[in-house]
N, C-alpha and C positions, 0 to 999 in steps of 0.2 A: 504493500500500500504506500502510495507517494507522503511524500509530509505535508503536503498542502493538504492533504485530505485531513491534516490534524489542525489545521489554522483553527478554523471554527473555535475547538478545544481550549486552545493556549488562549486565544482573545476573549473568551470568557472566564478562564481564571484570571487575567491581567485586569476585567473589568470588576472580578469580585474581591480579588486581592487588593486593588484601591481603593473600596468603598471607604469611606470613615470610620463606619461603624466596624467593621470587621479589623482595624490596628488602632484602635478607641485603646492607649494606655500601653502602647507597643511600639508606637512611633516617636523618634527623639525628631524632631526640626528641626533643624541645621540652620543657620543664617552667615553670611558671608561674614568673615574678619574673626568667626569664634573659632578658636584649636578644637579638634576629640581629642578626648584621651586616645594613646597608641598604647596596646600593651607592648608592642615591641619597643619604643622609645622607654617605655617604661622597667622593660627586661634590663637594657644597655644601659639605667639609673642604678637598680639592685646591685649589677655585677660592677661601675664605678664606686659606688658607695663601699662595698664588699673590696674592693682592689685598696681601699682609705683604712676601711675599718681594721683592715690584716692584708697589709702590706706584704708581698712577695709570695703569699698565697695564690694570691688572684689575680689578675692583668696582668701585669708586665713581669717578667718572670727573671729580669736581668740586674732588677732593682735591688741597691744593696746601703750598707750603711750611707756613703757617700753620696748617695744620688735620691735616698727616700723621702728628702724636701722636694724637692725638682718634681718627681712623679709625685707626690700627693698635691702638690700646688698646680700644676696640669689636672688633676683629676677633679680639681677643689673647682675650678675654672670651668669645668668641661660642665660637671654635674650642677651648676649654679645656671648656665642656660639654660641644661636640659629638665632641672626642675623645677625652673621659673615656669617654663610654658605648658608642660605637663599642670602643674599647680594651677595655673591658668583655666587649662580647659578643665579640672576639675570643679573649679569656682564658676564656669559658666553655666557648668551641665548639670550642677549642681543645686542651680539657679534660676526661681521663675525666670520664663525669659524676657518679661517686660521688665524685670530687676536688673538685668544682668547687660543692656543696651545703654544705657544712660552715659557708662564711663568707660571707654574699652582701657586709656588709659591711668587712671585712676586703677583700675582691676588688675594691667600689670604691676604699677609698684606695690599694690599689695602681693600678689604673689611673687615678686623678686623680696619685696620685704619677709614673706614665710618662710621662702627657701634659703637665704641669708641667715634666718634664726634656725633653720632645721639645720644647719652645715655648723653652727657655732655649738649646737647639741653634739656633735659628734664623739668630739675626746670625751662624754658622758659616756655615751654609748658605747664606744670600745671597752671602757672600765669595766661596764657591768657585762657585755658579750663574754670579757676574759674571766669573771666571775663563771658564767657558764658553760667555757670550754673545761675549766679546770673543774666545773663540778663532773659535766660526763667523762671526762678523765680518770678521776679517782672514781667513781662509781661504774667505771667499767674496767673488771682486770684483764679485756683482751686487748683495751688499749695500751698501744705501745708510746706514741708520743702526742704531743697537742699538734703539732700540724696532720699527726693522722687525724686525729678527731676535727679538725677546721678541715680539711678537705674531705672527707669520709665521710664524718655524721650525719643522717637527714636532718635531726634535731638541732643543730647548728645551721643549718640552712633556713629551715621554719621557723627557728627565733631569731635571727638574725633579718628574715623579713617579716614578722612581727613585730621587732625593735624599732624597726626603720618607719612601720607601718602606723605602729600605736605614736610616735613622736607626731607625727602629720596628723592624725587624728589629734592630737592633742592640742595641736597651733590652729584648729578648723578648718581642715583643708577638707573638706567633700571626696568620696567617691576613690578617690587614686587610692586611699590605703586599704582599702579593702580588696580594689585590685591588688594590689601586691602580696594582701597576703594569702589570696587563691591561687597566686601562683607556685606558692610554697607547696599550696595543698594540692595542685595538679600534681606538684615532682616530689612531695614525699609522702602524700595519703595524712601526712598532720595537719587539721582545722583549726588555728588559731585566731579566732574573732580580735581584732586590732583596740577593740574597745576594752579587751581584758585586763586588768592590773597585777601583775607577774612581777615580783621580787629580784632577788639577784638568786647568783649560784642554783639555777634552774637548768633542772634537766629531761630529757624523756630520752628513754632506754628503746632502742628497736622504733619506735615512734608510729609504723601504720596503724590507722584509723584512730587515733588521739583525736580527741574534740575538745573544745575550750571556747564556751559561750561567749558572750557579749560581755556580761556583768559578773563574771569571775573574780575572784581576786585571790592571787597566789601571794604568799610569806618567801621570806627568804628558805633557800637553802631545801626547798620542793622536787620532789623528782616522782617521774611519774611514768610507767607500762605503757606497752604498746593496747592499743583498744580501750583507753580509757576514757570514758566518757564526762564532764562535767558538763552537766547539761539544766534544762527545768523543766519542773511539772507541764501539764497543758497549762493553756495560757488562759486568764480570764478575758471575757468578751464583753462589747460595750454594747449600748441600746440596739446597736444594727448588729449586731451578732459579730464583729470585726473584732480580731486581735487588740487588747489595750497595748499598745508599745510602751516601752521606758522605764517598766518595772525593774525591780531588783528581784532576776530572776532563776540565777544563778550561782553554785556553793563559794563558800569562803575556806582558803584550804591555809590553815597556819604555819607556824615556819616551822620545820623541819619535819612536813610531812612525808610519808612516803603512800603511793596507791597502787599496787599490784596490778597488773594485765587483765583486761578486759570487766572491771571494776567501773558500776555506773553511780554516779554520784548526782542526785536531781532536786532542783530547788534551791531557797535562798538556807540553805542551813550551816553548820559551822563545822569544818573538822580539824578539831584543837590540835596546839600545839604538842610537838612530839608522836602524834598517833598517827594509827598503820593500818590501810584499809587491805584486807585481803583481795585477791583474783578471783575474778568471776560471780563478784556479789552486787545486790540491789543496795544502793544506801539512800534515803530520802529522811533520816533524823540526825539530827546532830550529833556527834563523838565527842565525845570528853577531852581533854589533853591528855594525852600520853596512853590514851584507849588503843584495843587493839579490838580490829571489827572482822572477821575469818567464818568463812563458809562452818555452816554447823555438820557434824558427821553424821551420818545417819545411822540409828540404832539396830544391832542386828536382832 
């Protein structure tokens, strides 16, 4: 059968695929002068950021004491464009669009002003990363050194775009952190929501399918199984039957917690300082400090 005999076809999806009603909340509007986000531009941010944060890890692989100003001042440079405009089109898309027309530039020096303050965050940031290279370190005895663990780890990958991811979120940057930290989660099966509040010397051992809500808050000194969930009950619903957002709806895990593999932990509740959730159990009540919560055996 020729393909003209399918025209008909195609022009009647083309004419129902346009209607309004049928991409009613699915269609972004584009107007000339605004950026998209790129995930790709946004990939080549992570791994500059990542070449800054752990030098001679990542990028340039020739870089050595003498020359580690030079390359990070190139990178300091590179990443202050490239997340000026990224930041950009986050604040646009992020933004009614009658809001978001007024001042194109006005909108850039705020987002050169964000990404200037996200870049002076940096030496933060490494402090606390190397907090958590050295906890999966010592908490793992097949590792041999820290640059295995900074090249190797998923967990070092996922929180290091977490790191990156919750700072952005934290200066109000719209939409980009959240990308970033899906992209963690496409390459290592770890969900960490960018709104979470996560400690230092943080760890996750093996790390597939870890989840880590919105409204989390990890202690220092945390380490956490592969499959573990920190998650919340269902959600309560408003007069139209619609999710209430914004609640505090997710556990508090204190500092020096530990929670064993495939261990789901739901709701706003607390697990005290020092205590130990076993593998493969339901938890939705609070733990004690220095509680120990373990699958019960079953009686013969």
């Amino acid at each position: 059968m020729s393909p003209l005999n399918f025209t008909h076809i195609l022009t009647q999806a083309v004419d129902e695929l346009s209607e309004s009603e049928s991409y009613k909340g699915l269609f972004h509007q584009h107007k000339d002068g605004e950026p998209l986000p790129s995930a790709k531009v946004l990939h080549e941010i992570i791994e500059l950021t990542r070449s800054i944060l752990f030098p001679g890890y990542f990028g340039n692989s020739t870089i050595n004491s003498r020359t580690v100003k030079y390359h990070i001042g190139v990178n300091i440079e590179k990443l202050f464009d490239l997340l000026s405009d990224q930041i950009l089109a986050g604040l646009c898309f992020g933004t009614p669009k009658e809001a978001c027309t007024p001042s194109t530039e006005k909108r850039r020096e705020r987002a050169a002003h964000l990404a200037a303050k996200f870049i002076s965050g940096l030496p933060s940031m490494r402090m606390i990363l190397a907090t958590d290279v050295e906890a999966a370190y010592n908490g793992d005895p097949a590792a041999e050194s820290y640059g295995e663990v900074i090249c190797c780890y998923p967990a070092i990958r996922a929180i290091s775009n977490y790191r990156i991811a919750h700072e952005l979120l934290e200066l109000g940057v719209p939409l980009i952190p959240r990308i970033i930290t899906e992209m963690a989660h496409s390459e290592t099966g770890i969900d960490i929501h960018p709104g979470a509040k996560i400690g230092s010397y943080f760890t996750i051992d093996h790390g597939t399918g870890v989840v880590i809500g919105a409204t989390s808050i990890i202690g220092n000194n945390v380490k956490l199984y592969q499959g573990v969930t920190l998650g919340a009950k269902s959600f309560p619903l408003d007069a139209d039957g619609k999710p209430i957002k914004g609640n505090l709806r997710h556990p508090i895990l204190e500092d020096n917690v530990i929670v064993y593999s495939n261990a789901t932990i739901l709701g706003r509740i607390t697990i005290g300082r020092d205590a130990t959730v076993g593998g493969n159990i339901w938890v939705t009540e609070d733990v004690p400090s220095g509680g120990r919560i373990v699958q019960t055996k079953a009686k013969k």
